[in-house]
LUMLOVEX-906614 format. One record per residue (C-alpha): x, y, z. Coordinates in steps of 0.001 Angstrom, whole numbers, plus 524288, in hexadecimal, padded with zeros to 5 digits. Example, Ala and Ser with C-alpha at 12.3 -4.5 7.8 and 13.67 -1.06 7.14 Angstrom:
2
8300C7EE6C81E78/835667FBDC81BE4/
# end
This chain:
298
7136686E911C3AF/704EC86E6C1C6EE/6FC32866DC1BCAA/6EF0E86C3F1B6E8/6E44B867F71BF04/6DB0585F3C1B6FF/6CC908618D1B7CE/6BFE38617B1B039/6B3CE868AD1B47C/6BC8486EDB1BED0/6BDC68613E1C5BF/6CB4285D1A1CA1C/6D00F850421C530/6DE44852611C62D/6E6B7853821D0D8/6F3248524B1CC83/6F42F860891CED9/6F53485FA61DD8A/6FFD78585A1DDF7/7098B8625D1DCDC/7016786A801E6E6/7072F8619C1F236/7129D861EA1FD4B/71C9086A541F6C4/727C0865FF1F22D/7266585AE21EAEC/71C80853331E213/7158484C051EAAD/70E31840E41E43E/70FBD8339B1E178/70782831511D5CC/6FB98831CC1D9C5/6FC21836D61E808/6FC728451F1ED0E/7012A84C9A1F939/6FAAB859ED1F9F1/6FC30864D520219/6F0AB872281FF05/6F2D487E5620409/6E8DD8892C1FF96/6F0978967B200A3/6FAB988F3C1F7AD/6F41D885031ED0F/6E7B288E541EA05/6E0C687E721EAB5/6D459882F61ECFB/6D3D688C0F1E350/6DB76888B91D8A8/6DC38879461D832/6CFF3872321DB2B/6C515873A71D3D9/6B5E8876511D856/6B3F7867FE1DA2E/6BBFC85A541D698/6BCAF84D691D60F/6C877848411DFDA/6CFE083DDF1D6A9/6D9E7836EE1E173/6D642835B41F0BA/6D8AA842D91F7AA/6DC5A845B720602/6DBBD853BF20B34/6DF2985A9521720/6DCA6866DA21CD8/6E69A86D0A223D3/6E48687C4B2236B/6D6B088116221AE/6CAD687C7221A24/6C14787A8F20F10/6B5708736120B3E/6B583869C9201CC/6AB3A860BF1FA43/6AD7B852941F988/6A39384B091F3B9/69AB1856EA1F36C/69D7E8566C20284/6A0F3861D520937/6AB0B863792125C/6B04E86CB621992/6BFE986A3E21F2F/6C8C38715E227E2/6D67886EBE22C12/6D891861FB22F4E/6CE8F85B5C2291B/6D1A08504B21C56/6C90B84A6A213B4/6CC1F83E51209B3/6C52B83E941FC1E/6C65D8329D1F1B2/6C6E28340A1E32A/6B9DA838B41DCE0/6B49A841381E72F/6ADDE84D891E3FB/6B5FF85A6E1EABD/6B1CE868201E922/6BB44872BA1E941/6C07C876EB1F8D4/6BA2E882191FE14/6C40D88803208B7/6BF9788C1D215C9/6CC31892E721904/6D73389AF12138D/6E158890DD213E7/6DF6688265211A3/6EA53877192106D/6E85E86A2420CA3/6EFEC85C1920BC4/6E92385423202F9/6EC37846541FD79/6E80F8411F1EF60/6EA30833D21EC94/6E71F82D381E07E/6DC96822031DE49/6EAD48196E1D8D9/6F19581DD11E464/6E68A819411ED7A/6E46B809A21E586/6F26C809621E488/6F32680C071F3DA/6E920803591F69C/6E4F380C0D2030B/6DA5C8065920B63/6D4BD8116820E9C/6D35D8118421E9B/6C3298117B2228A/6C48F8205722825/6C7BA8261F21A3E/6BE1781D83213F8/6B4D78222D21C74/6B88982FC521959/6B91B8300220B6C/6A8D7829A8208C5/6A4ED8312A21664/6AA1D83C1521A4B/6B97183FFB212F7/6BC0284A7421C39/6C2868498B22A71/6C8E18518A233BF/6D68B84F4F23AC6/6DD04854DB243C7/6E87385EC724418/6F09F851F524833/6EC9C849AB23CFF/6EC85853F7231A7/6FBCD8568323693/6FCF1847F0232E2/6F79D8486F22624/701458523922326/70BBD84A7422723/7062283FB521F24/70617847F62134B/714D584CF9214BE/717CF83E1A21684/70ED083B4B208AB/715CE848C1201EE/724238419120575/7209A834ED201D1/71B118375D1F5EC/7248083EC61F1B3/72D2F833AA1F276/7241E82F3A1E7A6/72456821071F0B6/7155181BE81EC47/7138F810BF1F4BD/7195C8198A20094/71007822C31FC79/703EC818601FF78/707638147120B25/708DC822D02115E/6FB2F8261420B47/6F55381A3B210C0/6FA9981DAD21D7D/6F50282B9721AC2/6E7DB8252B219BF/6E83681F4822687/6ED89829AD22DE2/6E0798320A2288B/6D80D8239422BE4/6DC8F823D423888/6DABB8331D23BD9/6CD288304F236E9/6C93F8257423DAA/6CFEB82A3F24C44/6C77C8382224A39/6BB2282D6F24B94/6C0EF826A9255BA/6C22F81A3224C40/6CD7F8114424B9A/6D52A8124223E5A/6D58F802AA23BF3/6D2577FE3A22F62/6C6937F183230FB/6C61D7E89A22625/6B8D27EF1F22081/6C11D7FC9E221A1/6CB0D7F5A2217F6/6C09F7EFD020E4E/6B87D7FC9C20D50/6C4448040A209BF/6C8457F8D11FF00/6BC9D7FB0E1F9F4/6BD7A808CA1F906/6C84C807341F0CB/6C4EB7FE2D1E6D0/6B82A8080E1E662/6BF76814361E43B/6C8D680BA51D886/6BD298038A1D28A/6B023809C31D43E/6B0FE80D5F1C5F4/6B11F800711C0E1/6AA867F9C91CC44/69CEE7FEA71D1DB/69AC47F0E01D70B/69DAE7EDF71E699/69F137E09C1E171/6AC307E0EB1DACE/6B1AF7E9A21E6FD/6AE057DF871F049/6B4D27D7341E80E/6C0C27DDAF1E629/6C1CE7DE4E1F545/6BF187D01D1F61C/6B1717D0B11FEC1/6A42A7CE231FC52/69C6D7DA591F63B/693097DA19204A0/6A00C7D8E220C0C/6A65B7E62D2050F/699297ECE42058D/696A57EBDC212FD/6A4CC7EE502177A/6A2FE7FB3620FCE/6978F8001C2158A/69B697FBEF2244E/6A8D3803FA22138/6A44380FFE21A84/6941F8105E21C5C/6926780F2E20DFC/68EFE80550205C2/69ABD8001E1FC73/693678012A1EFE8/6900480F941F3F5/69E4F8121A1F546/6A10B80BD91E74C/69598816901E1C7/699F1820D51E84A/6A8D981F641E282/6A2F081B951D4FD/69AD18299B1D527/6A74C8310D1D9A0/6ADF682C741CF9B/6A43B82ED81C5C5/6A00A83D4A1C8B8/6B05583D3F1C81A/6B0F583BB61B7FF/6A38F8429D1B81A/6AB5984F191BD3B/6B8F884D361B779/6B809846701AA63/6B1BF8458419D80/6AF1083A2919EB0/6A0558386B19893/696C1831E41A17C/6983E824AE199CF/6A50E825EC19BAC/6A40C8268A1A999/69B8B81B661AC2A/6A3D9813FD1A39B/6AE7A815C31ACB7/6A89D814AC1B97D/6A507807051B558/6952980AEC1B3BE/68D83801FB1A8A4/687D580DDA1A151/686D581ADF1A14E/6792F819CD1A7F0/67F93810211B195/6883581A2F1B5F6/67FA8826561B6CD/6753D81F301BEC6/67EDE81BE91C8BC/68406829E01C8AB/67762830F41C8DA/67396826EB1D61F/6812582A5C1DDC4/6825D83A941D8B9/673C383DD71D7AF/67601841EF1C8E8/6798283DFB1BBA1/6882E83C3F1B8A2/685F7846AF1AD03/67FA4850621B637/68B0384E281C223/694B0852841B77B/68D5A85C071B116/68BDB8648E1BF79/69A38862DF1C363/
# end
């Protein structure tokens, strides 16, 4: 039986809901993973399950394969068509889908932040790429056939309720997708030793950034020098590492802005801030307001 969808100031921060909404029959998650497969003219998604705008709480793959919408990621627009997938991480900002045609379907993929340290993915360079740059990419006809077949694979397998099976087909998942990516720019899909750093450090980032703001302890956690990790970052990705840190601290603040009651204290207490002030200087420089005013206009 479907559970109640839990939100606050109509922003999603439950998902547990979707789970039965998958490859029928059969439960189909292990914990903290889900196999999903949308179709519009039978789940009423768009209109009766997602709410005007939400914060995404696990890392989300989608794929089109009938039809369209546009969606906003990140106050982003986008506009995708069959074929197309895009990969979102836990705290970005979605607006409610907008269809473009009569009938839509969907495969999507949520994995948990657990499921992800407990993995210990290294995310491939292409998807990194994607998810600070651009999340959205096309495939072809070819390749969204073999995501499907991926996702039957996932649906059997996880029904099996075999974990550790589990991680290794979604790790192979991920570099099926790195290498479709990286061929459609005529790259090879190797993985260089900066690749493997910058995607280490996008980890411990997306785990730690509220309790460490400091590029310090990551570089020491990945056993470099602070100017090594820094400039491995910015070669890899074009941004600077401590820009990456901010930019995963603010997520995750406008986050329990938007879906708790947390009071503003509260907050910076647990995003690891000195003070109240602390913390709404910091937020005021990265989202051009005052936390109180972000959560007052959502």
């Amino acid at each position: 039986m479907a559970q109640k969808i839990q939100h606050e100031e109509n922003i999603l921060t439950d998902f547990s809901i979707f789970k039965w909404m998958s490859f029928i029959p059969g439960e189909t998650s292990v914990d903290d993973i889900a196999v999903m497969k949308f179709d519009s003219s039978t789940t009423g998604l768009f209109q009766k399950i997602l709410p005007d705008q939400y914060f995404t709480p696990c890392y989300t793959l989608q794929f089109v394969t009938k039809g369209g919408f546009q969606a906003s990621i990140n106050n982003q627009d986008y506009n995708l068509q069959a074929n197309d997938g895009y990969l979102i991480i836990p705290d970005f900002f979605m607006r409610r889908l907008k269809p473009t045609s009569e009938h839509m379907e969907l495969y999507v993929l949520c994995i948990s932040r657990k499921f992800m340290m407990d993995m210990n993915l290294q995310f491939p360079l292409a998807l990194i790429s994607h998810i600070y740059i651009h999340p959205v990419w096309h495939m072809s006809a070819q390749k969204i056939q073999g995501v499907i077949h991926y996702f039957e694979l996932l649906r059997e397998v996880i029904d099996t309720q075999n974990r550790t099976a589990t991680m290794h087909l979604v790790n192979s998942f991920f570099h099926f997708l790195a290498g479709d990516i990286a061929n459609t720019k005529q790259n090879v899909p190797s993985v260089s030793r900066n690749e493997e750093i910058t995607g280490r450090f996008l980890h411990l980032v997306d785990a730690h950034c509220d309790r460490h703001h400091n590029l310090d302890w990551y570089a020491e956690q990945l056993c470099l020098t602070t100017r090594y990790v820094a400039n491995t970052v910015k070669e890899t990705l074009g941004m600077t590492a401590s820009s990456c840190i901010e930019f995963a601290l603010t997520q995750r603040a406008k986050t329990l802005l938007c879906t708790t009651s947390l009071s503003i204290q509260e907050i910076a207490d647990q995003l690891g801030f000195q003070n109240q002030s602390h913390f709404g200087t910091f937020f005021k420089r990265h989202a051009g307001m005052s936390p109180a005013a972000f959560r007052k206009q959502q």
